[in-house]
C-alpha positions in Angstrom: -30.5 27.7 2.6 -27.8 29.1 0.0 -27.5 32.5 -0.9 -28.4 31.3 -4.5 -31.4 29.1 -3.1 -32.7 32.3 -1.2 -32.8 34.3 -5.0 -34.2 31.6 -6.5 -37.2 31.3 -4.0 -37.4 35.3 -3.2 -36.7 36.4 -6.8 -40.6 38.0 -6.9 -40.6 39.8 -3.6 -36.7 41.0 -4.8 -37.9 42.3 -7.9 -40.6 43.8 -6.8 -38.3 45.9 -3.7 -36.0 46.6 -6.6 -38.5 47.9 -8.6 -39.6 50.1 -5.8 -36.0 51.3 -4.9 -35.5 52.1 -8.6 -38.8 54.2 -8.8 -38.1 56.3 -6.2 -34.8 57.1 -6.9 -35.6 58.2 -10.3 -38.5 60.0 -9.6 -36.6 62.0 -6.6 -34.1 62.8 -9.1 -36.0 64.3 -11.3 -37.6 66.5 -9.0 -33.8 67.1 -7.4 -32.9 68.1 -11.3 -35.7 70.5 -11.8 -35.2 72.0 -8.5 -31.3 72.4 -8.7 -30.7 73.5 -11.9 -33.3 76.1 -11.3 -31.8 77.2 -7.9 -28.6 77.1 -10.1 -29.8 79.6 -13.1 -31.1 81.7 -10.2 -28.1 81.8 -8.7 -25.0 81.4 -10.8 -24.7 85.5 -11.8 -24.4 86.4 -8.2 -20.9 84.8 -6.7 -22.9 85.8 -3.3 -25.9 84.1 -4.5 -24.4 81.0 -5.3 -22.4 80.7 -2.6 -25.5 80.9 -0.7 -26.9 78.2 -2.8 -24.3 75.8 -2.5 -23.7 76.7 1.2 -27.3 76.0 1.7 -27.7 72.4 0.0 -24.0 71.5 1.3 -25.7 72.0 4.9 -28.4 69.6 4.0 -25.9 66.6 3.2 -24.9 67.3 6.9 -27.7 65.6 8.4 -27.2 62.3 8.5 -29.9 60.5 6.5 -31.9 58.6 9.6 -31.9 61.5 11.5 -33.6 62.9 8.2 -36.3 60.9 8.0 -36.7 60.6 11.8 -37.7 64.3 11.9 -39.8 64.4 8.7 -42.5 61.0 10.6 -43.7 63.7 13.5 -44.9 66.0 10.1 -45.2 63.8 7.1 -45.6 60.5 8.4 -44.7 56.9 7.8 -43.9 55.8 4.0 -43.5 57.6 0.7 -43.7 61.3 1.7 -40.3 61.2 4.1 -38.7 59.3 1.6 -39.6 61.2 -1.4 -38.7 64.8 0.7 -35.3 63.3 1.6 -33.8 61.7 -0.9 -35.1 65.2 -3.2 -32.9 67.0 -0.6 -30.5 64.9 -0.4 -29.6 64.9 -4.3 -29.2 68.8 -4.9 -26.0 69.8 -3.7 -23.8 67.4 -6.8 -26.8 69.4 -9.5 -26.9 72.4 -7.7 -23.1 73.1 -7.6 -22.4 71.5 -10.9 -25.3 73.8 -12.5 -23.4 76.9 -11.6 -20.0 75.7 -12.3 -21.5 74.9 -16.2 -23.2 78.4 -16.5 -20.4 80.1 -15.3 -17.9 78.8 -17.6 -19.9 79.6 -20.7 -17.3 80.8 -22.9 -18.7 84.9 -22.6 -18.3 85.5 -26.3 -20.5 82.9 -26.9 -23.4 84.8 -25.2 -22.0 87.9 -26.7 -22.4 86.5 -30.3 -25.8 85.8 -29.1 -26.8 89.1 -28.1 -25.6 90.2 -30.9 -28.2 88.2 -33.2 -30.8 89.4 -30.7 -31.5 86.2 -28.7 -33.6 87.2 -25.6 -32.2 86.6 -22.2 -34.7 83.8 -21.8 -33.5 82.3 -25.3 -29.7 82.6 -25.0 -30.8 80.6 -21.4 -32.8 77.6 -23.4 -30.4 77.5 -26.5 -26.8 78.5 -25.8 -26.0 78.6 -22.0 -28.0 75.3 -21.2 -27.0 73.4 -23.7 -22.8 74.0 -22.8 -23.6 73.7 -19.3 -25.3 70.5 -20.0 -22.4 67.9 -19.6 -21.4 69.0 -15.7 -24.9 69.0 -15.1 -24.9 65.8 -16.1 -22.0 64.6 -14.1 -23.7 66.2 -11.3 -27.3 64.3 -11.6 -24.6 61.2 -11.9 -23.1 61.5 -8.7 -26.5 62.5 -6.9 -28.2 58.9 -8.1 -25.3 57.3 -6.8 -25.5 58.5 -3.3 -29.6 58.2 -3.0 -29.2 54.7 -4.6 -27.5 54.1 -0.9 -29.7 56.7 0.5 -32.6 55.3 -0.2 -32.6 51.9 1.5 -32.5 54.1 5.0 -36.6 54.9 4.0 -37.2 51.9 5.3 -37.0 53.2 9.0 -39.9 55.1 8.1 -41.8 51.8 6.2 -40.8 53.5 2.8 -40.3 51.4 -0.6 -37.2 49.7 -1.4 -34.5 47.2 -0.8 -33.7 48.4 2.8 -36.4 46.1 3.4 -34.9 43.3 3.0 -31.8 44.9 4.8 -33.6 46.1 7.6 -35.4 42.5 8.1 -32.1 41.1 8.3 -30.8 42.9 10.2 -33.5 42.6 12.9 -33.6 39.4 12.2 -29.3 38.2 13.0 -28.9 34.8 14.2 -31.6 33.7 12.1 -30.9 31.1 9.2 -31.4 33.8 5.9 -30.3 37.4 8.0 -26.9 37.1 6.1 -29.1 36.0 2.3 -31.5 38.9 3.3 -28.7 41.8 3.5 -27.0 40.7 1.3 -29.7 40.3 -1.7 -30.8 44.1 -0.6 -27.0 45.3 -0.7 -26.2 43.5 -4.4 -29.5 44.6 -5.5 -28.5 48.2 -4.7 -25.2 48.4 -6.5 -26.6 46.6 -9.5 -29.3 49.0 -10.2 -26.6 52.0 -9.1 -24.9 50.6 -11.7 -27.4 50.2 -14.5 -28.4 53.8 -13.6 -24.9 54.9 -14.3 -24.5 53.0 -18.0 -27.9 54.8 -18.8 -26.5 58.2 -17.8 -23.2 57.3 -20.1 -25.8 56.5 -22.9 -28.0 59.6 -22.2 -24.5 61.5 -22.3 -23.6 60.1 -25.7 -27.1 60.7 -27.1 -27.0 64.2 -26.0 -24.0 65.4 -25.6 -22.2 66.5 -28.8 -18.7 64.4 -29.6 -17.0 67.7 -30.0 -18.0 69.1 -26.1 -17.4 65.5 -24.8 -13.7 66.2 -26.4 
């Protein structure tokens, strides 16, 4: 059977590992994003502090992604929960680091102009330093999808959702007369949605970021 045959009669099971794979990558993110950028408002004031921070989540990326979920099965067991702890890990250091960059660079008289109209600490946050610090932030939630769109297909050592499914049954499976259609399908299926994550992030970024920052 051809590569294109194997599509053709696999094109339900695909779609639904792809759908799976795309799921939890977004929803990891998310929680990565919420997580970073507030360890990142926590921290950017303090150059201790976010040293510590990105130190910290740096230290993470260390550990290589099997060994990951290998020590999360004793404690969380088999499917979603390892996957969903790891990859969240996994994707803070790029939001984390990139949070406190943005923050930091906040032109000062901007938040100066802002006390001066007698914003709140918690408003000049929300409206002014946010808002500039957006684009890196951005960039950083970019490169963190990236990496757990590869990431993620390594949950499947632990049963977890995906297309390393079909890359982990070919690879068991070498010798056999689809092991080559089966990792392969998983692999292409990866970088596709990788790269229909990253158009909607360029979209999100033209929608929300305004032409002038972008500049």
């Amino acid at each position: 059977m051809n590569f294109w045959d194997y599509l053709v009669n696999r094109h339900q099971q695909l779609l639904a590992d792809a759908g799976q794979h795309a799921s939890a990558v977004f929803q990891c993110m998310v929680i990565a994003t919420v997580i970073g950028v507030v360890i990142g408002v926590v921290s950017y004031r303090s150059e201790w502090a976010g040293n510590l921070a990105t130190t910290a989540t740096s230290t993470i990326l260390t550990i290589p992604s099997l060994a990951m979920i290998g020590l999360l099965i004793p404690i969380v067991g088999l499917g979603v929960p390892p996957t969903v702890i790891a990859l969240t890990l996994y994707g803070l250091l790029p939001i984390v680091r990139n949070a406190i960059v943005g923050l930091r660079g906040v032109d000062p008289a901007l938040i100066d102009a802002a006390k001066g109209i007698g914003m709140s600490r918690m408003a000049r946050l929300f409206k002014v330093e946010l808002p500039l610090a957006w684009p890196p932030i951005l960039t950083g939630i970019r490169v963190s999808t990236q990496m757990l769109m590869g990431i993620a297909a390594i949950a499947a050592y632990a049963s977890g959702p995906g297309l390393g499914n079909e890359i982990f049954r070919g690879i068991a499976s070498l010798g056999s007369a689809n092991a080559l259609n089966q990792v392969l399908a998983g692999t292409l299926g990866i970088i596709v949605l990788a790269l229909l994550f990253d158009a909607a992030y360029v979209l999100i970024g033209r929608l929300t970021i305004p032409r002038g920052i972008r500049a």
